[in-house]
Structures are given as C-alpha cells and as structure tokens.
C-alpha positions, 0 to 999 in steps of 0.5 A: 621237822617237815622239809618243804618240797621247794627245799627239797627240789633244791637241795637235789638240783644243787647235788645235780650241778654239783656232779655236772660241773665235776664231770665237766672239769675231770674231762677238762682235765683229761683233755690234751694240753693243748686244747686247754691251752687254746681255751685258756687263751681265748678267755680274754677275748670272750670276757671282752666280747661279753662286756660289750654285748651286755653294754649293747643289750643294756642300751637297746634295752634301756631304750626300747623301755623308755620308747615304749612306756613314755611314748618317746625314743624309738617305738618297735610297735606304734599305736593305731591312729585315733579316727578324728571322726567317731561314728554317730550313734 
C-alpha cells in the first residue's frame, strides 16, 4: 500500500513536535526550583490576560466584519464617493 506524501508529512512533523515538547519539558525540569515556581505562579494570571484578549479580538473582529459586509458599524476603509455628475460621452 502506497502512503500519501501529506500523511507522510505529517507523521514526521508529528515525531518532530514530539522531540520538541520532550526536550522543552526535560530542561523545564532541570531548571531550578524556583524558576518553575515562579512560572507555575504566573499561569492564572496569563489565562486571565488571554481570556480577555481573545474577548477583546472577538468583538473588534466580529465588528469590524459587520462594518465591512453590511456597510454599518465602524468602517476602517470607506468606499470613494460616486460623481453625482457622470461625464457625457
């Protein structure tokens, strides 16, 4: 049976993030108490930080869509106004 090349791309990415996040959390480990202690401490307060972000980027986002498809809200990029006079031919 023949692999696709997009599995196969996959499967060793997948072996790639494998060794990266390993890597990554033996140093964590190896690091001094304290400096762990210090990034455990702060997680909280990042996943608050980051719940508001992402509220703040879904409004502004949701917002700037609705100016910009139905024409209402806050529009970034007006259209140029239409000449009420057209040239004659």
């Amino acid at each position: 049976m023949v692999k696709s090349p997009a599995l196969c791309f996959f499967s060793r990415s997948y072996h790639i993030f494998y060794f990266f996040v390993t890597v990554g959390l033996r140093a964590w480990n190896e690091s001094e108490s304290y400096l762990r202690q210090s990034q455990l401490a702060m997680i909280p307060l990042q996943l608050y930080l980051q719940i508001i972000m992402a509220l703040i980027f879904g409004f502004v986002y949701t917002y700037l869509m609705y100016g910009s498809i139905l024409n209402a809200g806050l529009i970034i990029f007006p259209k140029p106004a239409r000449n009420p006079f057209p040239e004659e031919m």
